[in-house]
C-alpha positions in Angstrom: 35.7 56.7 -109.1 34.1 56.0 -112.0 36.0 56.5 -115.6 34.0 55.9 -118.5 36.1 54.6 -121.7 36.6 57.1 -124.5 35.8 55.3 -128.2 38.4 55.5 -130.9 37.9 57.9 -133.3 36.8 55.1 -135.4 34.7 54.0 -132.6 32.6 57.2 -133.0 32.3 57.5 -136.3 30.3 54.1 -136.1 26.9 54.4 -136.2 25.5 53.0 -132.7 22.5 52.7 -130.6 21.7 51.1 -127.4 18.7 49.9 -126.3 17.6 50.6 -122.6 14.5 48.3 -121.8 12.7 50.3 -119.1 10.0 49.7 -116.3 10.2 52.0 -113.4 14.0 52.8 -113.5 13.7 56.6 -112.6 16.3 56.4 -109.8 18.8 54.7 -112.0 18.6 56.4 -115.5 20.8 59.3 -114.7 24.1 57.1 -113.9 23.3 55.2 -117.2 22.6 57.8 -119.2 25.7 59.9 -118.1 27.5 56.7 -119.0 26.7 56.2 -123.2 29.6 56.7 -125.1 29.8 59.8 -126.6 28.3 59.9 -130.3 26.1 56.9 -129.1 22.4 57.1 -129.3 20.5 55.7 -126.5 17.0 54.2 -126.8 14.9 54.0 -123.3 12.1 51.9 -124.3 9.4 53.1 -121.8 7.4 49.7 -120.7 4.6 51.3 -118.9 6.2 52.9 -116.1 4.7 55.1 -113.5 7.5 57.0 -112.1 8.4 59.6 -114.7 10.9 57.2 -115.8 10.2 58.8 -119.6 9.9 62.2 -118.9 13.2 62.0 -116.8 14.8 60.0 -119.9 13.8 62.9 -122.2 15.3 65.7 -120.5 18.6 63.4 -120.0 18.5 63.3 -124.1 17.1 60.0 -124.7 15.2 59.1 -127.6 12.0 57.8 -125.9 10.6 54.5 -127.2 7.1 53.7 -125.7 5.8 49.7 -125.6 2.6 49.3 -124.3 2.7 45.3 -123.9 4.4 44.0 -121.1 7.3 42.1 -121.1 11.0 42.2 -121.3 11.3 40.7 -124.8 9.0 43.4 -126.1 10.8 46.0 -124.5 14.3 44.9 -126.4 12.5 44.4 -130.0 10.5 47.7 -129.8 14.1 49.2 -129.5 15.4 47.1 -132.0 13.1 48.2 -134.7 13.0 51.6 -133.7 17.0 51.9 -134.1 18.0 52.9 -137.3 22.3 52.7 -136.4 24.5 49.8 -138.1 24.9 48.5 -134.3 22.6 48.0 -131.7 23.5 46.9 -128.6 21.2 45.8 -125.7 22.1 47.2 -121.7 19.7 46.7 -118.4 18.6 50.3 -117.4 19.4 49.3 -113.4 22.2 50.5 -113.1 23.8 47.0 -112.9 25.6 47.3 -116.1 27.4 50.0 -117.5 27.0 50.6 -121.2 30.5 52.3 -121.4 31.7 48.4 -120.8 29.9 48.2 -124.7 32.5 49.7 -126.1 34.6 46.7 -127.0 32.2 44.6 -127.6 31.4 47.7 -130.9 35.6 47.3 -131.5 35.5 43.5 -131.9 32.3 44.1 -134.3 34.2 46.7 -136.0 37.3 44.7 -136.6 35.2 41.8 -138.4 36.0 39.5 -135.5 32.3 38.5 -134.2 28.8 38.6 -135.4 27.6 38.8 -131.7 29.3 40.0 -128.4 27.7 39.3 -125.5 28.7 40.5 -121.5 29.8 37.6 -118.9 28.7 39.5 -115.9 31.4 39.4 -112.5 29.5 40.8 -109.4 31.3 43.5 -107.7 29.6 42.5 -104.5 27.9 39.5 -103.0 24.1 41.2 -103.3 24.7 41.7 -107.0 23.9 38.3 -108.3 21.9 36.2 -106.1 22.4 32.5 -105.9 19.0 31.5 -107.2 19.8 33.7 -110.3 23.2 32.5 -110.7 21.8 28.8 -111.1 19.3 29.1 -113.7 21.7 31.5 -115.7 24.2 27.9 -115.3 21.1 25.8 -115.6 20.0 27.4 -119.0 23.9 27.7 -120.4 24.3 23.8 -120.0 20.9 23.2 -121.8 22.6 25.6 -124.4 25.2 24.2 -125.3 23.3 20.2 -125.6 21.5 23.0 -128.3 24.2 24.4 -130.2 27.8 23.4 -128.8 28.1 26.8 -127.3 30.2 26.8 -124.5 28.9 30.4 -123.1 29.4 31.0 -119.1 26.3 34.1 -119.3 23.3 34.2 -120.9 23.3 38.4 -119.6 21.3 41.5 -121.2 24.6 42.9 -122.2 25.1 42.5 -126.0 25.9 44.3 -129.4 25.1 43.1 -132.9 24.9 44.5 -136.4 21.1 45.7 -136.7 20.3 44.3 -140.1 21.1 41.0 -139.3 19.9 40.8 -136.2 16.3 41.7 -138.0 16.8 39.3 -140.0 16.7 36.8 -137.0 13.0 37.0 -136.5 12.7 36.7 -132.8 9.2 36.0 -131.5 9.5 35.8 -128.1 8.4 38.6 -125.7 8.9 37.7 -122.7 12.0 36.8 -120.3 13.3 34.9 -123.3 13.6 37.2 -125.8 18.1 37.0 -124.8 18.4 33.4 -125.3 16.3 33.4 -128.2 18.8 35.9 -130.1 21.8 33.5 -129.0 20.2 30.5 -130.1 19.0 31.8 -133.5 22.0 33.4 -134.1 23.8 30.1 -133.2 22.0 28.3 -135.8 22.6 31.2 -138.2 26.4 30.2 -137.7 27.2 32.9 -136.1 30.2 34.5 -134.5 29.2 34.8 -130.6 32.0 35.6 -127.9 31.9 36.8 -124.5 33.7 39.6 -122.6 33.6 39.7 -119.0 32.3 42.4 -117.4 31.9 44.1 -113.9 28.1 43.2 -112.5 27.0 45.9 -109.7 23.9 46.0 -107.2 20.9 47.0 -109.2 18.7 50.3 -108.3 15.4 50.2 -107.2 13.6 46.6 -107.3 14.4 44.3 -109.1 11.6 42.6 -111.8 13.0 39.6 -112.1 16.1 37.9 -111.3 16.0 39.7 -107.6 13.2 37.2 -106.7 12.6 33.1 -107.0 9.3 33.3 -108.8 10.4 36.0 -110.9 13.8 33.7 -111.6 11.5 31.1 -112.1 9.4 32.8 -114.9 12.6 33.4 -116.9 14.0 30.2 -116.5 10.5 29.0 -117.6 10.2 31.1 -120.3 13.9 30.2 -121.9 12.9 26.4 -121.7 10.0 27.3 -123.9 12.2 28.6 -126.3 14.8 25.6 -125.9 11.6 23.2 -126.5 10.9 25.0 -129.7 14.6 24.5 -131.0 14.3 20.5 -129.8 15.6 20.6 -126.0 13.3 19.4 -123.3 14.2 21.0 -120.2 
């Protein structure tokens, strides 16, 4: 069974939204939806998909985002400057990640104890990670920390921040490493950044990405090119 956290009443009185990146996620919005704290907003940020995945977000209650260009990064920053709350936070629309697991990451914020929270992911089955993904996830930590001395285990889509500064970041990247991007910035903003482990499931549907080595291999490629930028060669 599934049990979904109930926020503080502190916790609800913040001012939150998370941002659902989504291309072709029909089958999987309705356990994520059903899954946003209550007095949360959520943000489906529809990335040109053909399913209904929109329409189906709508009816759930969503506020639909639309990006026409393509791209994961673009997906996350069209949310970002369409949310108007205090906190954002960031969750895969798979199904892989529940966004009830944000909650807290939103308490540490709260308490004044980080600038950024961000999810390690633990697979709750051996399908739910694959190895090729796992080790350029590990790859791209270690080049990481030769960047900024973080010592991070994930580099994962889970994440909350305060909204205004995270703006005030000016990520440019819209592609696969729009994530790494925000840690590194923020890194060199001298950030707060801590990690909370949480439970990593089978995604629904297919995956886009990680589920694939060339599709691991563009995101690994496309973090480099952000490491390059900052002075790493990978």
């Amino acid at each position: 069974m599934n049990v979904v956290t109930t926020p503080s009443v502190k916790e609800q009185a913040a001012s939150v939204d998370v941002v659902l990146p989504c291309l072709d996620e029909a089958g999987a919005l309705p356990w994520v939806l059903e899954r946003i704290p209550p007095g949360w907003r959520a943000l489906v940020v529809d990335n040109g998909s053909t399913d209904g995945s929109a329409r189906i977000a709508h009816a759930l209650g969503a506020t639909v985002v639309r990006e026409d260009r393509r791209g994961f990064g673009a997906a996350c920053h069209a949310g970002l400057t369409a949310a108007t709350a205090d906190i954002v936070c960031f969750c895969d629309c798979d199904a892989s990640l529940d966004p009830s697991d944000l909650v807290p990451f939103v308490t540490e914020l709260l308490a004044g104890e980080a600038d950024l929270v961000l999810g390690r992911r633990r697979p709750q089955s051996r399908g739910a990670w694959p190895p090729h993904a796992r080790a350029g996830n590990f790859a791209l930590a270690r080049l990481l920390h030769r960047r900024t001395g973080l010592r991070l285990r994930d580099l994962g889509p889970l994440r909350a921040a305060r909204r205004e500064p995270l703006l005030a970041l000016g990520l440019t990247d819209r592609r696969s490493g729009y994530p790494l991007q925000m840690v590194v910035r923020a890194a060199d903003a001298g950030w707060r950044i801590t990690e909370h482990d949480v439970p990593y499931h089978p995604r629904t549907g297919a995956s886009k990405v990680t589920g694939t080595w060339r599709g691991t291999w563009h995101a690994v490629r496309d973090m480099s090119q952000v490491l390059n930028e900052t002075g790493v060669r990978a």
